[in-house]
N, C-alpha and C positions, 0 to 999 in steps of 0.2 A: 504494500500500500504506500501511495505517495502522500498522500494529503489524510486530515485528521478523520476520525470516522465521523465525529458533528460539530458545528460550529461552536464557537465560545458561545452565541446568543441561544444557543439549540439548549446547552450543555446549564448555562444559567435559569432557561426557564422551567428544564426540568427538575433541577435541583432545587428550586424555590416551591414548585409543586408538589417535590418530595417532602419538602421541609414541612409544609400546609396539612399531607395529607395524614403524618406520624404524629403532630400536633392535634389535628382533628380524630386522630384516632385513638391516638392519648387518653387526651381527654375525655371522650367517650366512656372510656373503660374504667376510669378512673371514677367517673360519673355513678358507677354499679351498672352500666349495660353490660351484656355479655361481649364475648372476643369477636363472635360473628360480627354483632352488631355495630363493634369497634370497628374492626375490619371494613364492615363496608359502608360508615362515615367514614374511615379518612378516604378512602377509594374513591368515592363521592366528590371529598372536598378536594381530592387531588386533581382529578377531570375535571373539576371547576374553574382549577385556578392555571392548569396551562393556555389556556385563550385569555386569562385577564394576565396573566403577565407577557405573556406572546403581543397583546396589543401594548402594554405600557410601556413595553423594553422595546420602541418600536426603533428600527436602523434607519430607515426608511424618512423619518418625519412625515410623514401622509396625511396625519391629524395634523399639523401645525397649516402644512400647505392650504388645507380646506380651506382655514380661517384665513390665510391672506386675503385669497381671492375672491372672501365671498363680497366682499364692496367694489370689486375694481368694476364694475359695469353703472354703478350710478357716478351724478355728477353733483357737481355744489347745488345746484339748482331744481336736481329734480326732485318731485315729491314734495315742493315746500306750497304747493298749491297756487 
């Protein structure tokens, strides 16, 4: 192999999701649920949180871009009636 098997941003958003879902599972069980039930809250809150850190930790800026553009089409004048 030449290159790494996944990217640093691959590699952080799964480990942030790993961290969410041992926390939610944790606690869980800690709560008096059983192991199942442990097990599949943090499983749960793991699949949850890879698309919310996947969008946060974005390379891209694609959220920022939106917000430029979204005024470049009016003018000083338009809309004041």
């Amino acid at each position: 192999m030449d290159g790494p098997l996944l990217s640093v941003r691959t590699t952080l958003v799964f480990l942030l999701a790993l961290l969410v879902g041992a926390t939610a599972g944790g606690l869980t069980a800690l709560a008096g649920e059983s192991t199942p039930r442990g097990l599949l809250a943090g499983l749960a809150a793991a699949g949850l949180a890879v698309p919310f850190f996947n969008r946060l930790i974005d390379i891209e800026g694609s959220g920022s871009r939106q917000h430029r553009n979204a005024g470049a089409g009016v003018r000083e004048g338009d809309g004041n009636g």
